[in-house]
C-alpha positions as CSV (number, residue, x, y, z in Angstrom):
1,X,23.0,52.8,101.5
2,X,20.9,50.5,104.0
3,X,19.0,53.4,104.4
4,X,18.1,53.9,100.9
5,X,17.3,50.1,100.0
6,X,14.6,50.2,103.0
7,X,13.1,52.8,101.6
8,X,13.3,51.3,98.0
9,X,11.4,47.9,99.7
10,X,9.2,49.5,101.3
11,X,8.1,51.2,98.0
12,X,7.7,48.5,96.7
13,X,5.6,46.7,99.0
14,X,3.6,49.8,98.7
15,X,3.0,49.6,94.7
16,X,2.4,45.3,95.7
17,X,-0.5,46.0,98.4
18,X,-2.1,48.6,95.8
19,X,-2.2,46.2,93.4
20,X,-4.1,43.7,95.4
21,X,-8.3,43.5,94.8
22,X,-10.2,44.5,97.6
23,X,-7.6,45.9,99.6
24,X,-9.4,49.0,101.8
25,X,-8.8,52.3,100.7
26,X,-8.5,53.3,104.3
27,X,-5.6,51.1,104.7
28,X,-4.3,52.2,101.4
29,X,-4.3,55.7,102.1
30,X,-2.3,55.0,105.6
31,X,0.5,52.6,104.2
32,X,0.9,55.3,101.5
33,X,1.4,58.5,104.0
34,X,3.8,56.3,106.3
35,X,5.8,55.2,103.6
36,X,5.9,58.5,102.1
37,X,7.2,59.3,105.7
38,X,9.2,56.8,106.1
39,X,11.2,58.0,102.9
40,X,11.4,61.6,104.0
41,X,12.8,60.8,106.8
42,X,15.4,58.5,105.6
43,X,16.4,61.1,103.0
44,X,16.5,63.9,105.6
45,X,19.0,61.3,107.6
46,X,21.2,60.7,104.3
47,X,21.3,64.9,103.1
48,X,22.4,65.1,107.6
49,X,25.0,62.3,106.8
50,X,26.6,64.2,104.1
51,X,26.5,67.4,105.3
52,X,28.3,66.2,108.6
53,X,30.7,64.0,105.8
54,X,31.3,67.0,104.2
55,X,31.4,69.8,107.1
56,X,34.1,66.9,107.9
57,X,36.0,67.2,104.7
58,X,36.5,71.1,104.7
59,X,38.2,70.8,108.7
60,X,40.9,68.8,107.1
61,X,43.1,71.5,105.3
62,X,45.8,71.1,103.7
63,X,49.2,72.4,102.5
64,X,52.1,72.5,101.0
65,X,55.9,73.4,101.5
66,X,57.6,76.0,101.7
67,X,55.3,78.0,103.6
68,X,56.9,81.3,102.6
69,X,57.1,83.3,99.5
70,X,60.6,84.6,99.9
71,X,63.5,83.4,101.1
72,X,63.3,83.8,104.9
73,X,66.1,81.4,107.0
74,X,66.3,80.4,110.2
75,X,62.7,80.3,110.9
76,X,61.5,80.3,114.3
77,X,57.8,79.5,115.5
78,X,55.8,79.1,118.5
79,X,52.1,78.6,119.4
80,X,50.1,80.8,122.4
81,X,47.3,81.3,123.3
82,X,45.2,80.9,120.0
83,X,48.1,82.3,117.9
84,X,51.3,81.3,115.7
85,X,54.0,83.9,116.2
86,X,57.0,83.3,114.2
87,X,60.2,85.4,113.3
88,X,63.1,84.7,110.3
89,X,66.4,86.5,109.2
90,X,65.2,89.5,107.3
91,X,68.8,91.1,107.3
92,X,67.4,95.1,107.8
93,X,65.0,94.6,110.7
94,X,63.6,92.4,113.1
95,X,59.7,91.3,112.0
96,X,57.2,89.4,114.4
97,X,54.8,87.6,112.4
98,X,51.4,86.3,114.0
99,X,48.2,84.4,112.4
100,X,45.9,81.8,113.8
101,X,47.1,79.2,111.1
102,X,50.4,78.6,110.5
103,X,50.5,77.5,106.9
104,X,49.6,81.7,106.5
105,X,51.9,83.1,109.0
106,X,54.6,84.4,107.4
107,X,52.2,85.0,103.6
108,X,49.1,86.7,105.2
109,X,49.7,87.1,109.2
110,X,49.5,90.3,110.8
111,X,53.3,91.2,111.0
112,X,55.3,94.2,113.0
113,X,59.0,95.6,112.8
114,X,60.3,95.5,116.3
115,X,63.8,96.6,115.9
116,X,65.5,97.7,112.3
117,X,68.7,98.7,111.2
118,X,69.8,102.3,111.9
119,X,67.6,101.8,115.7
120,X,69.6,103.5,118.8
121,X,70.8,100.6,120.9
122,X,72.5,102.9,123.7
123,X,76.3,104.8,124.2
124,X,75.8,106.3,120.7
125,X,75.6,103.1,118.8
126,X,73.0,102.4,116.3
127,X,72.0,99.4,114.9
128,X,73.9,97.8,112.1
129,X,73.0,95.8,109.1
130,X,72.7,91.4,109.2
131,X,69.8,91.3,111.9
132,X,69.9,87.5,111.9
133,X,68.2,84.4,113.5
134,X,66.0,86.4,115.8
135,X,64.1,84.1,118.1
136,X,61.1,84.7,121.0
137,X,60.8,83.3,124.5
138,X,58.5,83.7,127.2
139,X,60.1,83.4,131.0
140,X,58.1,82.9,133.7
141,X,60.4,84.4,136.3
142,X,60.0,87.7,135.0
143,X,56.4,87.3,132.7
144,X,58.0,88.9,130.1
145,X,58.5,88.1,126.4
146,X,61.9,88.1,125.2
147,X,63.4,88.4,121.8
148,X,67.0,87.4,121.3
149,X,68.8,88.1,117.2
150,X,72.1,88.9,116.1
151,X,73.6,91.7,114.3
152,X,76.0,94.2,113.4
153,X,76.7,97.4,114.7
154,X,76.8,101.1,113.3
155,X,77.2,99.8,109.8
156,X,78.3,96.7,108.2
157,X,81.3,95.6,109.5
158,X,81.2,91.7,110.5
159,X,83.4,92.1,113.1
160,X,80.8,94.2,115.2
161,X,78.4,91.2,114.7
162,X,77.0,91.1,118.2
163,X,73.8,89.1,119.9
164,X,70.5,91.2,121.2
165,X,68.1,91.2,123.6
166,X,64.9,92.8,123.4
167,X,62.5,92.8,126.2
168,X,57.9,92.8,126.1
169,X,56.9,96.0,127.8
170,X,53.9,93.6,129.1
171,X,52.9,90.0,129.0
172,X,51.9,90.4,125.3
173,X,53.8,89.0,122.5
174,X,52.5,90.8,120.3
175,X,53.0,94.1,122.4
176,X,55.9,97.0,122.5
177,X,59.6,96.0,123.2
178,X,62.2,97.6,124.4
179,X,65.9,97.1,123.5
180,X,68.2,95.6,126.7
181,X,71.7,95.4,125.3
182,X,74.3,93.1,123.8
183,X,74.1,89.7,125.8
184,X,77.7,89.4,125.2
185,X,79.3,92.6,124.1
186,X,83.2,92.2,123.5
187,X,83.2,89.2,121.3
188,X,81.7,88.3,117.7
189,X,78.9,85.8,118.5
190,X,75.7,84.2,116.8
191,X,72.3,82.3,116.8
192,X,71.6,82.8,120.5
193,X,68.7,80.7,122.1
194,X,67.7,80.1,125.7
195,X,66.5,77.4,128.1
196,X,65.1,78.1,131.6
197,X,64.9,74.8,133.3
198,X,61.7,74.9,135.8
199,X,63.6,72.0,138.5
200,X,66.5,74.3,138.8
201,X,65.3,77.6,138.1
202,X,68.3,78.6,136.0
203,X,68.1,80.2,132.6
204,X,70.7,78.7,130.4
205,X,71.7,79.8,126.9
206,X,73.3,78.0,123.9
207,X,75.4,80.1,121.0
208,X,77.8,80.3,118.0
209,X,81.2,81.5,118.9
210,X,84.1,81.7,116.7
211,X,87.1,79.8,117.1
212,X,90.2,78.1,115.6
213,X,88.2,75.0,115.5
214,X,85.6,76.6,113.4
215,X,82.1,77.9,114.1
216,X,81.6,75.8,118.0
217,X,78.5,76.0,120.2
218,X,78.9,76.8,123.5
219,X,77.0,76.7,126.4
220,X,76.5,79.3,129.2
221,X,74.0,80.3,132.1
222,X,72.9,83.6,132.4
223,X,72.6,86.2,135.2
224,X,69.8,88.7,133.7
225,X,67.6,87.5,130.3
226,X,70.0,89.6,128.6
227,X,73.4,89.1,129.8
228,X,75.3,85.7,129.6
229,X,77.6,84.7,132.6
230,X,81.2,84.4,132.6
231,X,80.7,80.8,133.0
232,X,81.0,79.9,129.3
233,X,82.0,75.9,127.9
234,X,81.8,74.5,124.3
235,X,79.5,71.4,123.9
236,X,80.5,70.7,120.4
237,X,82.7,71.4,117.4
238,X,82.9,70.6,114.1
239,X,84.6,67.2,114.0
240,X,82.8,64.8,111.5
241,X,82.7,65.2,107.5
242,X,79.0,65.9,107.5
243,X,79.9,69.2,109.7
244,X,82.5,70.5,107.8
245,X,81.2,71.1,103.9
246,X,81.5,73.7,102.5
247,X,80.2,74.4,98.9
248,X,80.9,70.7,97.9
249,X,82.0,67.8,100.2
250,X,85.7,68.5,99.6
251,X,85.8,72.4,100.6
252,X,86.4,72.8,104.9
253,X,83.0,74.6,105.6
254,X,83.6,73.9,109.9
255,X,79.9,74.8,111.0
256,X,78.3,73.8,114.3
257,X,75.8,76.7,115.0
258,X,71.6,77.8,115.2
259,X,71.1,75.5,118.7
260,X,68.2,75.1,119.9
261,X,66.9,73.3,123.3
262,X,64.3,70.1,122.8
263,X,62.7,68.7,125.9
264,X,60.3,65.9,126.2
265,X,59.9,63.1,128.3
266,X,61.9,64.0,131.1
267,X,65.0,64.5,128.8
268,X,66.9,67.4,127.3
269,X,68.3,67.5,123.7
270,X,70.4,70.0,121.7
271,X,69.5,69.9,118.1
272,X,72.5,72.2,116.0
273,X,73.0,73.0,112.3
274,X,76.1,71.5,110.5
275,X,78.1,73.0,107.7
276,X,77.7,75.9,105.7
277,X,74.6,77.1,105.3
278,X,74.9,78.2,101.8
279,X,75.4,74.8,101.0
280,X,73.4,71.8,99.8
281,X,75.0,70.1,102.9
282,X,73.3,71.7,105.6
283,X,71.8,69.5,108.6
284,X,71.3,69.1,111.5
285,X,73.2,67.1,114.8
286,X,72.3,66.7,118.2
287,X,73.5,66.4,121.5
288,X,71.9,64.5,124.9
289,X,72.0,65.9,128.1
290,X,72.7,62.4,130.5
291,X,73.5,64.7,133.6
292,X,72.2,63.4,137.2
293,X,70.3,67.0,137.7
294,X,70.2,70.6,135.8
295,X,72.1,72.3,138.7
296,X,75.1,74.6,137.0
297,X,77.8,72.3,137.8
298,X,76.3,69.4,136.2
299,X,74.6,71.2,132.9
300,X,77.9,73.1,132.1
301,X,80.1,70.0,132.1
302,X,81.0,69.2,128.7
303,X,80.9,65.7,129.4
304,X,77.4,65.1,130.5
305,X,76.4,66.1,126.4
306,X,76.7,63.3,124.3
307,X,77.1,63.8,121.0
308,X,75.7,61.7,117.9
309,X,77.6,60.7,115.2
310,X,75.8,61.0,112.3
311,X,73.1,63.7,111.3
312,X,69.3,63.4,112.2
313,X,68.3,65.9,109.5
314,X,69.7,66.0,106.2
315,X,68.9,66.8,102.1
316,X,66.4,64.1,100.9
317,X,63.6,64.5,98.3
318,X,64.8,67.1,96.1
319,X,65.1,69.5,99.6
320,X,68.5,70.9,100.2
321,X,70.2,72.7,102.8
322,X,68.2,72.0,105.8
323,X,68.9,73.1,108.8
324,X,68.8,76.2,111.3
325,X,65.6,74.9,112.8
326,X,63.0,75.3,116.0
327,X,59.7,73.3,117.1
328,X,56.6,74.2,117.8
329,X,53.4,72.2,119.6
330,X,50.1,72.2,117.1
331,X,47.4,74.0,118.9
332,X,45.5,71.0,121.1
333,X,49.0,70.3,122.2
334,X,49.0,66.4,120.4
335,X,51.7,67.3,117.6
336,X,54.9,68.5,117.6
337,X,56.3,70.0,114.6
338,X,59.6,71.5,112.7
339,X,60.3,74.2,111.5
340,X,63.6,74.8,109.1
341,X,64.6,76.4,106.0
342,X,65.0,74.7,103.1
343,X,66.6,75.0,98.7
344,X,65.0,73.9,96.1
345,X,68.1,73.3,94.3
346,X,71.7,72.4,95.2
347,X,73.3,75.9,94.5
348,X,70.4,78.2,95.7
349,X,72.2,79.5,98.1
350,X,71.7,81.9,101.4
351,X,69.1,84.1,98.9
352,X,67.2,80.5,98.3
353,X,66.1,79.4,102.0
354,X,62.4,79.3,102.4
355,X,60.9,78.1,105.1
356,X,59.5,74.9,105.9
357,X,57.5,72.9,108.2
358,X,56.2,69.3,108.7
359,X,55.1,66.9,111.4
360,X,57.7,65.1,113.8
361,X,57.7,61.8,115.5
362,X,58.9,61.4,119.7
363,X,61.1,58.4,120.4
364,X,60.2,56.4,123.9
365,X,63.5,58.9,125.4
366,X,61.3,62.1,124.5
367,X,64.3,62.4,121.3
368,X,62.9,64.3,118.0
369,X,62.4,61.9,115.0
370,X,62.6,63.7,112.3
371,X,62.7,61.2,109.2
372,X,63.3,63.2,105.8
373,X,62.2,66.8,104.6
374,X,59.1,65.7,102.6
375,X,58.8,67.2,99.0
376,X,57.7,70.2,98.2
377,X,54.7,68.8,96.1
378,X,53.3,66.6,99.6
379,X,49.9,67.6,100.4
380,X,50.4,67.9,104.3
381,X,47.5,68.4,107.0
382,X,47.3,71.1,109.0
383,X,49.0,71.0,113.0
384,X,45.8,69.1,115.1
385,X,43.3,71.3,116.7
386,X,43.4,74.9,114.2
């Protein structure tokens, strides 16, 4: 605007000098071209201005939850190298989803079956049916891609539910995998996940087992990336109200299960889902690790997780049922974000979880804040740096 009334005054002294008798034409001729000039360029600086205003504008994209069109639980995403890969229970196969923005990955990103029910997994067992909370991690000891899920075997029988390991055939996550085994084979177990702790170079893992104390997560290291140890210890069970609801507050729905490992500022976190999952009650607890060091004596002791109290995720804003969730880093590494699924209404159930996403906060102890699930009409920007 200070650009524009310059030109305006100068315009004006213009038309003022013309007016004058006697003035030389010489000099009238000059004042005129400069200020005619003079007003070219300032326009030219205003038409830059908004162009760079509105080049500006069109980086900041927006969106809004859920950022699937189907119902597609436990969602799991992770950012590499220029790319948002993400997986989510699909029940007959195993997808990988990939796309540069996230807010598309699981409506228009490039997307590949790696393992489906009816697959040979090995001594004349095929893969069964409930391929569930499949999740992908990248360990350095090996520089291979790994993709853990749960499901049944040769059918659908829930007593065969067992956990999976898939294996990269390179150092592309997007590549060819090949099928490893059962990480635990004798025993009916769920929502596997993995940590491999860089000061100690052990690979831990974190699971659902099933016990007279309800659903439990236990906590194991692990000799090969797809078989758990024999040294096996539960880190919590359900044993506040907000982790046993079922389908309303007064039905015994004993959930703790879908870990998943948080790290951040030197400190180690174990964020778990609470109460049924087909329920509006669904959220999500955590655990701290206050250990002296990561070695196997000190990370498998029970008492070195504490546990809090009261939930750090739970239904808000018209946004039920959250829970089973993972985190991801936005592309120029400054964010860190959620992922989780989600209901639109109380008694949606397990065919009404879509997935969501949204921005966190990180407490001074590295700890995830995550506030409330923000609702489903909030225009949200886009992770920093896509």
């Amino acid at each position: 605007m200070k650009n524009i009334s310059f030109a305006i005054s100068v315009l004006l002294t213009l038309c003022f000098v013309c007016s004058c008798a006697g003035a030389p034409a010489a000099t009238e001729t000059e004042t005129a071209q400069e200020t005619t000039e003079a007003v070219t360029e300032t326009e030219t600086e205003i038409q830059t201005e908004t162009e760079a205003v509105t080049e500006e504008v069109k980086k900041v994209r927006t969106f809004k939850n859920p950022i699937s069109t189907k119902s597609m639980p436990d969602p799991f995403i992770t950012y590499y190298d220029g790319y948002y890969y993400g997986l989510a229970t699909e029940v007959p196969n195993v997808t990988l989803y990939r796309n540069k923005t996230v807010e598309d990955l699981f409506k228009k990103g490039e997307h590949k079956n790696v393992i489906s029910t009816g697959a040979s997994i090995g001594g004349n067992k095929k893969l069964g049916w409930n391929e569930w909370a499949p999740e992908l991690h990248y360990l350095p000891t090996t520089g291979r891609w790994y993709i853990y899920f749960c499901a049944c075997t040769d059918g659908f029988d829930f007593g065969t539910m067992r956990m999976h390991c898939l294996e990269s055939e390179g150092s592309d996550p997007f590549g060819e995998y090949t099928y490893k085994g059962m990480t635990i084979s004798n025993k009916i177990c769920i929502d596997q996940t993995v940590y491999y702790d860089e000061e100690s170079g052990e690979l831990y893992t974190a699971y659902c087992d099933f016990t007279e104390l309800g659903q439990v997560i236990m906590l194991a290291d692990m000799t090969k990336p797809w078989k758990v140890g024999n040294r096996r210890v539960m880190v919590t069970h359900p044993e506040y109200s907000w982790e046993k609801r079922g389908t309303d507050a007064s039905n015994d729905g004993r959930v703790n299960e879908g870990p998943i490992f948080f790290k951040r500022n030197g400190n180690i976190y174990l964020i778990y889902s609470a109460s049924g999952c087909w329920s509006q009650y669904y959220a999500l607890g955590m655990l701290k690790y206050v250990g002296e060091d990561t070695s196997r004596e000190n990370f498998l002791n029970p008492d070195n997780w504490i546990k809090s109290e009261k939930p750090i995720f739970e239904k808000a804003n018209e946004v039920y049922g959250v829970g089973h969730c993972s985190f991801f880093t936005s592309p120029d590494g400054t964010e860190t974000w959620i992922a989780y699924h989600g209901m639109a209404t109380r008694n949606a159930g397990v065919e009404g979880r879509y997935a969501y996403i949204q921005k966190i906060g990180i407490a001074e102890d590295g700890a995830p804040v995550l506030g409330q699930p923000l609702p489903r009409n909030t225009k949200i920007n886009v992770p920093s740096g896509e």
